[in-house]
C-alpha positions in Angstrom: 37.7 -9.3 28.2 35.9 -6.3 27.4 35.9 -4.8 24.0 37.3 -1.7 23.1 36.6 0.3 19.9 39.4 0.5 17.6 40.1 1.7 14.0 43.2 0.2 12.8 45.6 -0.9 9.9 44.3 0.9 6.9 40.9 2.1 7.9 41.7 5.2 7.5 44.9 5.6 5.2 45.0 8.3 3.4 42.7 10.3 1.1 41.2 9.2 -2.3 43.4 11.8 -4.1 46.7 11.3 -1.9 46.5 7.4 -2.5 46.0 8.0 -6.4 49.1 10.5 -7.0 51.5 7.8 -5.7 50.1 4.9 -8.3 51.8 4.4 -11.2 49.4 2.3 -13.0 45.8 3.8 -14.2 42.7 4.7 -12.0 39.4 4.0 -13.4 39.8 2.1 -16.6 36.3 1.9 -16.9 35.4 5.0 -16.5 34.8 5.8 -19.7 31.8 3.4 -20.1 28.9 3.2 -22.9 26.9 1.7 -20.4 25.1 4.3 -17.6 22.7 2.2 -15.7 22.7 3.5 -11.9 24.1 -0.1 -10.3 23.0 -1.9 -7.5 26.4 -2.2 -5.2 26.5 -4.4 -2.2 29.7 -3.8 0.6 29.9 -7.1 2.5 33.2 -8.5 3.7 35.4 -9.9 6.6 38.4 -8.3 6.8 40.8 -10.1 9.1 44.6 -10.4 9.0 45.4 -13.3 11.1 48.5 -13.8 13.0 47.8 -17.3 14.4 51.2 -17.4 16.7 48.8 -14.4 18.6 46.1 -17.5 19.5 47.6 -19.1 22.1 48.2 -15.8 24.2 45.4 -14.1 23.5 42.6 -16.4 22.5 41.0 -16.9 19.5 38.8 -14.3 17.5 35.1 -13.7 18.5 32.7 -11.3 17.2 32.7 -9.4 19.7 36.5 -8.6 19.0 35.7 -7.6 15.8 34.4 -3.5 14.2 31.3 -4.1 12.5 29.9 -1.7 10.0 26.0 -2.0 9.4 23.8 0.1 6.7 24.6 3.8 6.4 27.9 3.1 8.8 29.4 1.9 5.4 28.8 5.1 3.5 29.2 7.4 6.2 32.5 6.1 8.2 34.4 4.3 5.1 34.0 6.9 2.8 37.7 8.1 1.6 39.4 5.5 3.4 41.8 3.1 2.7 38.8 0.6 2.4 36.5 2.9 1.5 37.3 2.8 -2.7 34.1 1.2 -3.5 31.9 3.5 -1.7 34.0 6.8 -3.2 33.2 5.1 -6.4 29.5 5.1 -5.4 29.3 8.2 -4.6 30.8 9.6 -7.9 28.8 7.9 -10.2 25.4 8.1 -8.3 25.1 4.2 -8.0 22.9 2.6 -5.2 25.1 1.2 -2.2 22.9 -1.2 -0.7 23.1 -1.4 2.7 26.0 -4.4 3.9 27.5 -5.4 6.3 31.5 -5.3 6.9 33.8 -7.2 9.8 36.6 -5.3 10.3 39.5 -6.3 12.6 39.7 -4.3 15.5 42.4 -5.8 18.2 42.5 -9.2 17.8 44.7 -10.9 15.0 44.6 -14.3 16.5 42.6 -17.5 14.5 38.9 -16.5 14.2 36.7 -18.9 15.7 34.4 -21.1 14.2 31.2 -20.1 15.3 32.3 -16.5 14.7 32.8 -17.4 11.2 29.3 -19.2 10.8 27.6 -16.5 12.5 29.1 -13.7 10.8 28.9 -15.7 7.5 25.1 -15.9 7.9 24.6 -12.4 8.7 26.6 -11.7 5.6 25.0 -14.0 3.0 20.9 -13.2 4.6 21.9 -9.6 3.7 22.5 -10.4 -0.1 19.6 -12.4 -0.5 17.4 -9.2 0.8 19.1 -7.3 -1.7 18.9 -9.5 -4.9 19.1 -8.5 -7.5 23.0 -7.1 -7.7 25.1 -5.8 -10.0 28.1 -5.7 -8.1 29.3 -7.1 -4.7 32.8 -5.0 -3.0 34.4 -7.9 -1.1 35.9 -6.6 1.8 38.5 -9.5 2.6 42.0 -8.8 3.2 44.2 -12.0 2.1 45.3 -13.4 5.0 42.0 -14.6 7.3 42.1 -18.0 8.4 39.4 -19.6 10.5 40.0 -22.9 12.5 38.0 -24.7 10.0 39.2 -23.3 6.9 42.1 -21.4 6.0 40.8 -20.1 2.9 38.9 -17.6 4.5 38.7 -15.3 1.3 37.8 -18.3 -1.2 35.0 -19.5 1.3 33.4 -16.5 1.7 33.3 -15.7 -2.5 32.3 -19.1 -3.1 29.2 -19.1 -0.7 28.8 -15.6 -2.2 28.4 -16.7 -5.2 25.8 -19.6 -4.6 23.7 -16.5 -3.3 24.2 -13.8 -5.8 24.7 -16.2 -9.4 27.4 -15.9 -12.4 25.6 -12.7 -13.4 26.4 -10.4 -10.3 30.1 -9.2 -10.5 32.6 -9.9 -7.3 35.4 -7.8 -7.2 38.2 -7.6 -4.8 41.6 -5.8 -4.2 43.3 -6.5 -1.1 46.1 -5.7 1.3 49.4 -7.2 -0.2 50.5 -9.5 2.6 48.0 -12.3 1.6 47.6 -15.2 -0.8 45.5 -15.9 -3.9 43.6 -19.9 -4.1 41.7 -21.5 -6.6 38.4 -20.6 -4.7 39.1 -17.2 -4.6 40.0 -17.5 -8.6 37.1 -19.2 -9.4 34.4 -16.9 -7.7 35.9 -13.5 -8.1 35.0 -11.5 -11.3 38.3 -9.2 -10.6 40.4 -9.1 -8.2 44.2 -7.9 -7.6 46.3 -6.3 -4.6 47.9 -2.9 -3.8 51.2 -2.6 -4.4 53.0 0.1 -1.7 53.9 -0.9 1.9 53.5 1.2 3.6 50.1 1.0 2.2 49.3 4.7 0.5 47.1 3.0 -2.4 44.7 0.8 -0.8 42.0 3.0 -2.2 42.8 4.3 -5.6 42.6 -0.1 -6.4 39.5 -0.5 -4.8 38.7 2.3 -6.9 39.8 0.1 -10.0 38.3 -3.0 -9.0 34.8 -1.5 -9.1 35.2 0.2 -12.4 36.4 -2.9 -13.7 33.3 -4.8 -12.6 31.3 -1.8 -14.2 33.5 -2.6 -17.5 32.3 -6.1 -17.2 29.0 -5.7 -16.9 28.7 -3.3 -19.3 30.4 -5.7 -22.1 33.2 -3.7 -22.7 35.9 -6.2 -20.6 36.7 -9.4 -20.1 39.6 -10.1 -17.8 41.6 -13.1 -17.7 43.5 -13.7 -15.1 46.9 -15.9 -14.2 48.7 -16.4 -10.9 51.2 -18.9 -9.1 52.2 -19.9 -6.1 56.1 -19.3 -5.6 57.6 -21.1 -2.7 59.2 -17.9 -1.2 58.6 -16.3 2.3 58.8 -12.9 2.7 59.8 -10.6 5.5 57.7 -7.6 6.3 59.4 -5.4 3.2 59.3 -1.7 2.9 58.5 -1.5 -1.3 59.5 2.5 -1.4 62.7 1.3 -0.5 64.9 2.3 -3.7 66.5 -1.2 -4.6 65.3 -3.4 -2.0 63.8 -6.5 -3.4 60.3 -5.3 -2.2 60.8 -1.9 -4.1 62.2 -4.2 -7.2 59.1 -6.2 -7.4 56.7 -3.4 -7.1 58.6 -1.7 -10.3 58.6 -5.3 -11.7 54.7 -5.3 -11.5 54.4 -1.9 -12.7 56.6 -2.2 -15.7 54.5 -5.6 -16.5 50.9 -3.9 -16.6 52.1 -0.8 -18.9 52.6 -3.6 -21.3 49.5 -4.1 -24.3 46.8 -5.9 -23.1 48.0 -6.1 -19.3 45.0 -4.8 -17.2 46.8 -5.6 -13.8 49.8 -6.7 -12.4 50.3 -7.3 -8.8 51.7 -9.4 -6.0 51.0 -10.7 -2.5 53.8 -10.8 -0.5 52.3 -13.3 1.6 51.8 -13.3 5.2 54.4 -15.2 7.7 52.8 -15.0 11.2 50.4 -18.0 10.2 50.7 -21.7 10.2 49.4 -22.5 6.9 49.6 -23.9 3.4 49.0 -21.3 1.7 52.4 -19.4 2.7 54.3 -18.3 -0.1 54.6 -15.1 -2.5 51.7 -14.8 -5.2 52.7 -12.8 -8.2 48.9 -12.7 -10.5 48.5 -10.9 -13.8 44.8 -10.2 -15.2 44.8 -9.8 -19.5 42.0 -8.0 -21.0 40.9 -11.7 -23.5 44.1 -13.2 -23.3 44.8 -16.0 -21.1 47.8 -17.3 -23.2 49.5 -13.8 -22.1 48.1 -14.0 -19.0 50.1 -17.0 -18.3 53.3 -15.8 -19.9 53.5 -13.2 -18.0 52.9 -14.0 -15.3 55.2 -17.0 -15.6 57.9 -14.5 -16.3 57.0 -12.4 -13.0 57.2 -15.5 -10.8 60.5 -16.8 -12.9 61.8 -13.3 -11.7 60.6 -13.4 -8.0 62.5 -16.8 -7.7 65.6 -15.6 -9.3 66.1 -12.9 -7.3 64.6 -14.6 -4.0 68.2 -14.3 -1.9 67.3 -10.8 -2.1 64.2 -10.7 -0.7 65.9 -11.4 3.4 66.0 -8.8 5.4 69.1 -7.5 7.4 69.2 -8.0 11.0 71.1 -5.9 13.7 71.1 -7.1 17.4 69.3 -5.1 20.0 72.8 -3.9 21.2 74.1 -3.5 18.0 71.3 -0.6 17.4 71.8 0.6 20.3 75.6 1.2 20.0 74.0 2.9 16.7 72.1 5.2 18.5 74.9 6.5 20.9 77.2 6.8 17.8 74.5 8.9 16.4 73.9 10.9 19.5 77.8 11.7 19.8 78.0 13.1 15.8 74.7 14.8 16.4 74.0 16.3 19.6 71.1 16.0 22.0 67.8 18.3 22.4 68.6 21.6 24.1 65.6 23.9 25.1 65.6 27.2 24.3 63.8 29.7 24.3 60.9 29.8 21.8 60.5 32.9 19.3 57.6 33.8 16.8 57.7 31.3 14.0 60.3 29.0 16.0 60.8 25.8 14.6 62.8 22.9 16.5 65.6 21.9 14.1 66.6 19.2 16.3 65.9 15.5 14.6 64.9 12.7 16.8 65.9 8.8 16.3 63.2 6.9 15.9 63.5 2.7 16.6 60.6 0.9 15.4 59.3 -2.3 17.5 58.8 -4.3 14.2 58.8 -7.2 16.3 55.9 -6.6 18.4 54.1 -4.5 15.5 50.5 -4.4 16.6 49.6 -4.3 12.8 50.9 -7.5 12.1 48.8 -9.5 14.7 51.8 -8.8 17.6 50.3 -8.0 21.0 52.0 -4.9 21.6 53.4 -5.4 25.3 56.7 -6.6 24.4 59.4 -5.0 27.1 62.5 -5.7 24.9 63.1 -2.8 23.5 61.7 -0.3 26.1 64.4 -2.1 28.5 66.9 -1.3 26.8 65.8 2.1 26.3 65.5 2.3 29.9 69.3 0.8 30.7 71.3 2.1 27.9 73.0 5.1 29.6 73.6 8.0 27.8 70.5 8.3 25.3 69.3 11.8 26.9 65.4 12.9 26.5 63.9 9.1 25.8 59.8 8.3 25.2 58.3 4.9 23.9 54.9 4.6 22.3 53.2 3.1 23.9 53.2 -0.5 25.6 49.6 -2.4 25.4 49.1 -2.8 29.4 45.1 -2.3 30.2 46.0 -3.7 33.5 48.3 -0.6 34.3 46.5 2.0 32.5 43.8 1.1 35.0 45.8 1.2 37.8 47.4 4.4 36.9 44.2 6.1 36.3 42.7 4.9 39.5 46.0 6.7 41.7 46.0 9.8 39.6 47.8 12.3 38.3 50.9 13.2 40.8 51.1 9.4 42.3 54.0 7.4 42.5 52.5 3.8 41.9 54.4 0.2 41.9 54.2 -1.4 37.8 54.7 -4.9 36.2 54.4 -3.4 32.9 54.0 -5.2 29.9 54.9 -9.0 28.7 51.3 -10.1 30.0 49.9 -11.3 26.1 53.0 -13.9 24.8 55.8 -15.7 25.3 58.3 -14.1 23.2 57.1 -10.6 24.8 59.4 -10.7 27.5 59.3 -10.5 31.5 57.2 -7.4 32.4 59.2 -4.5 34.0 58.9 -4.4 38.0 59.0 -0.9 38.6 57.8 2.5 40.3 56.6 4.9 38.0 55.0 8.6 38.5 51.2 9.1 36.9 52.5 12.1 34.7 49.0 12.6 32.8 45.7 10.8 32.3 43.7 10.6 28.6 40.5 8.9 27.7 42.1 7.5 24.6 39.9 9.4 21.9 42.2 10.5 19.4 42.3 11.7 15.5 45.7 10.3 13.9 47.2 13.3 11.9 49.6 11.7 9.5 51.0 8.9 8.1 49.1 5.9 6.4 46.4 6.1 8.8 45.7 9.8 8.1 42.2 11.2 9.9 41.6 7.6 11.8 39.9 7.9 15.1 41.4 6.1 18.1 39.4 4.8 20.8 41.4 3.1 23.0 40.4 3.8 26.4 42.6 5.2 29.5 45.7 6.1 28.3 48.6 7.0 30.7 52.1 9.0 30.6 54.5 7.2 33.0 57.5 8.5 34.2 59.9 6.0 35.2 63.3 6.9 36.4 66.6 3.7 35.5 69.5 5.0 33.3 67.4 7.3 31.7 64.0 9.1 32.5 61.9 7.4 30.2 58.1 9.3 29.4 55.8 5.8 28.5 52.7 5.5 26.6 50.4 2.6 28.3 47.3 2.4 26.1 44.3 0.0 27.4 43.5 -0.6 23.7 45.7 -2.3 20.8 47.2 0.0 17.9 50.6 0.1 16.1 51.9 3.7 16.2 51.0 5.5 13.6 52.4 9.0 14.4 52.7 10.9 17.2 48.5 11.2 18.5 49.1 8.6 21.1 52.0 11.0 23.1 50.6 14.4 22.0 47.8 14.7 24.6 50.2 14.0 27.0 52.8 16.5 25.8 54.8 14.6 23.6 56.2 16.8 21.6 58.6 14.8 19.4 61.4 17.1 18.3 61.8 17.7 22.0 63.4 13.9 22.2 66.7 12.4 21.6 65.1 8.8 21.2 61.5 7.6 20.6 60.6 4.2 20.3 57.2 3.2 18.9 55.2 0.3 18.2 54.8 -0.6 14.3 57.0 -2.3 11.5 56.7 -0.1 8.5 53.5 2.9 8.8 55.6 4.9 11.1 57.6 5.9 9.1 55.2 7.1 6.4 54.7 10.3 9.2 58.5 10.1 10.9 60.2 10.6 7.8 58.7 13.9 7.4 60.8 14.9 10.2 63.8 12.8 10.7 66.0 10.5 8.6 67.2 8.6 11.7 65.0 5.7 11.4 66.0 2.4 12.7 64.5 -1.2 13.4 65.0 -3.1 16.6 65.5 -6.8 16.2 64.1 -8.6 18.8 62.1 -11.6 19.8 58.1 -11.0 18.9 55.1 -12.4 17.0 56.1 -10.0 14.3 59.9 -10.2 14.0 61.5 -10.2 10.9 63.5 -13.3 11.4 60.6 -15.3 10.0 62.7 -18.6 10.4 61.5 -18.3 14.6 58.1 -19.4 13.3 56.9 -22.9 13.0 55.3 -24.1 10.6 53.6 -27.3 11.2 50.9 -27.1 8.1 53.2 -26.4 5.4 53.2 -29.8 2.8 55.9 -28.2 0.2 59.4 -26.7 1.4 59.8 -22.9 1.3 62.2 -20.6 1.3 64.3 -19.3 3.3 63.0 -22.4 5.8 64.6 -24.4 3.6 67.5 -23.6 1.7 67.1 -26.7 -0.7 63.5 -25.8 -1.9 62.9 -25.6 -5.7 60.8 -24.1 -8.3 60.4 -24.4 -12.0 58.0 -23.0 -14.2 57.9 -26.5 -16.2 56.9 -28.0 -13.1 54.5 -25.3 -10.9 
């Protein structure tokens, strides 16, 4: 299959200064250092989510289904980005980044392969040598990469790391949430912790604190000591800005445990669920500035409090008709779209609803052709003005682009990647509008993010409703509106939109509608995590198992 440039997930987040306005815990501790040397920084990393139920479908993860940033590519095209902390601390202080080397996921969440990882490894590891000595290495990892041979992607890498670089070279880390924490990467890491917000708005501003803590380090003037456990909980995909949702509970948990005196971080990973593993689970940590005894305490107290409250971490479900019956209720209090005739300053008061495909979330390793909801979408009579965005179908796209605008072609659209994706959709469908794919997301958590996804279509396609479909060749969650807009999406215009994401969506949706709803159907990504086996697992978990236990006496 041929590869297709993509920027996704949290590439391109938000801005430095948006990110740091929505922490609650302090930027830059070590700003304030005695110490001025000009340090020698090294990016390197592998930053991989992997969603191993995506394998069989889709094949495993090569190189060459990976984004790889070389050299000045670092600077230049990370720089006030999500992952981009270290190098906006680089900048700032006028220290030397060192030309890396970063894999970033591009479309492919599935297992990475094992020559993928040796080679990539290598390439990784030669580039430190030729840079030796270093002050401080930015591990780009994200918490949840498993290889075939190890799935300890994260401890692997900052163990061989730090064969290469010695004990006198700080690594520091801070990572997506939904990940884990092991011994390895414990042991090898000088610093490390996780954001805290899902949607992710702060990826940044703690990458941004991870390398002023290494600074601190260095310069004498810290000494972290850090404490975590493994609690034998697994999470949904949980919104955490939720007002008292567990998610939104635990992130005020964390927050009100690092204000405390000598607390230097508090976080937690959520864990990831879409992987057969052993290290599933939720991973509260806590990082004391000297003071492992409080360390330990605390963080005790945080994973006491995680376990306690661990009924309320599952996530309601509705049935596909049941939000659908939702949607006509809503349509009947509320009206549909009615055009009118614009006038200078005219702005569209009328509020879409907005269903997000959380199970067949792109972002979460899903495949993004899942016909479930568009179906239903398509069948559900009544729903008025209707668009999805956007089904992952290169097969289409190509077709579509090849007949051209105006043609009425014949469609087996979507369900081509997995099993739970459903049967594609045997239909005709008019070739509304043709794009190359090149877009610039304008909102959300993936704010100023180029797309490059390749032919994108607008299909018309006429059941119970006329429904305006996205096909994009490439594979993105929706972020926002930039996949529809070239084609004349305009989103107040439309009773119903259904998109492809979990959770980002709505950091640009909300902005104009509070009718925001999740569709619970079959998927790679649902959030009825007890679909997914879990062959590798040695202790029992909950919810998978009602009867599972945890003690602090006995962790």
């Amino acid at each position: 299959m041929k590869r297709r440039k993509l920027i996704t997930l949290a590439v391109f987040v938000a801005l430095a200064a948006a990110a740091v306005s929505l922490l609650s815990f302090n930027i830059g501790k070590g700003e304030q250092m005695k110490n001025s040397k000009k340090l020698r920084v090294s990016y390197v990393g592998f930053f991989h989510e992997t969603n191993t139920y995506l394998t069989e479908g889709m094949g495993e993860t090569t190189l060459d289904r990976m984004r790889t940033f070389r050299g000045d590519q670092i600077r230049n095209q990370l720089k006030g980005t999500a992952i981009g902390g270290a190098v906006d601390v680089c900048e700032e202080k006028g220290w030397e980044l060192l030309p890396g080397v970063l894999y970033y996921i591009d479309w492919c969440f599935s297992t990475v392969n094992d020559q993928a990882w040796k080679d990539a490894k290598k390439e990784i590891l030669d580039t430190l040598k030729s840079q030796l000595p270093i002050d401080i290495v930015y591990l780009g990892v994200h918490g949840a990469g498993m290889v075939n041979s190890t799935h300890d992607l994260e401890g692997d890498l900052a163990e061989s790391i730090r064969e290469i670089v010695g004990k006198e070279t700080m690594i520091v880390w801070s990572g997506d949430l939904h990940g884990k924490i092991t011994e390895k990467m414990k042991d090898n890491m000088n610093f490390f912790s996780a954001c805290k917000e899902y949607p992710h708005m702060d990826m940044n501003a703690c990458a941004r604190d991870a390398m002023y803590r290494g600074a601190a380090i260095l310069a004498g003037e810290s000494h972290p000591t850090p404490a975590y456990r493994k609690v034998p909980l697994m999470m949904g995909m949980s919104n955490t800005e939720e007002k008292g949702t567990f998610a939104n509970r635990l992130k005020e948990k964390c927050i009100e445990i690092e204000k405390r005196p000598g607390v230097i971080n508090c976080s937690a990973m959520h864990g990831f669920p879409y992987q057969d593993s052993d290290f599933c689970g939720v991973f509260p940590m806590v990082t004391t500035e000297n003071n492992s005894k409080l360390a330990n305490e605390l963080v005790d107290e945080l994973a006491q409090w995680i376990w306690d409250h661990r009924k309320e971490s599952i996530l309601p479900l509705e049935t596909l008709d049941k939000t659908m019956s939702t949607v006509l209720a809503t349509l009947e209090k509320d009206g549909h779209y009615v055009r009118k005739q614009p006038t200078k300053g005219d702005i569209i008061d009328h509020t879409p609803i907005v269903i997000g495909d959380a199970a067949d979330n792109p972002g979460g390793g899903a495949g993004g052709g899942s016909t479930h909801l568009l179906k239903a979408l398509m069948e559900t009579k009544g729903l008025g003005k209707v668009t999805f965005m956007s089904i992952h179908d290169p097969e289409t796209a190509k077709a579509a682009a090849a007949a051209g605008v105006g043609a009425t072609i014949d469609v087996s659209l979507g369900g081509k990647f997995e099993k739970l994706a459903g049967e594609p959709i045997k239909t005709k469908a008019y070739v509304k509008s043709i794009s190359d794919g090149n877009e610039v997301v304008r909102g959300g958590t993936a704010f100023n993010g180029p797309f490059q996804l390749g032919p994108t279509v607008r299909l018309v396609i006429e059941a119970e409703n006329t429904v305006d479909v996205i096909v994009i060749s490439g594979l993105c969650q929706t972020y926002d509106d930039t996949q529809g807009r070239p084609h004349g999406i305009i989103i107040q215009e439309y009773d119903v939109i259904g998109v492809k994401s979990g959770m980002h969506f709505r950091a640009f949706y909300k902005n104009f509608t509070d009718k925001i709803l999740i569709a619970d159907v079959p998927g790679t990504t649902s959030r009825d995590i007890t679909l997914f086996e879990h062959t590798q697992l040695t202790y029992p978990i909950y919810p998978l198992d009602e009867n599972a236990t945890f003690s602090i006496n006995n962790k």
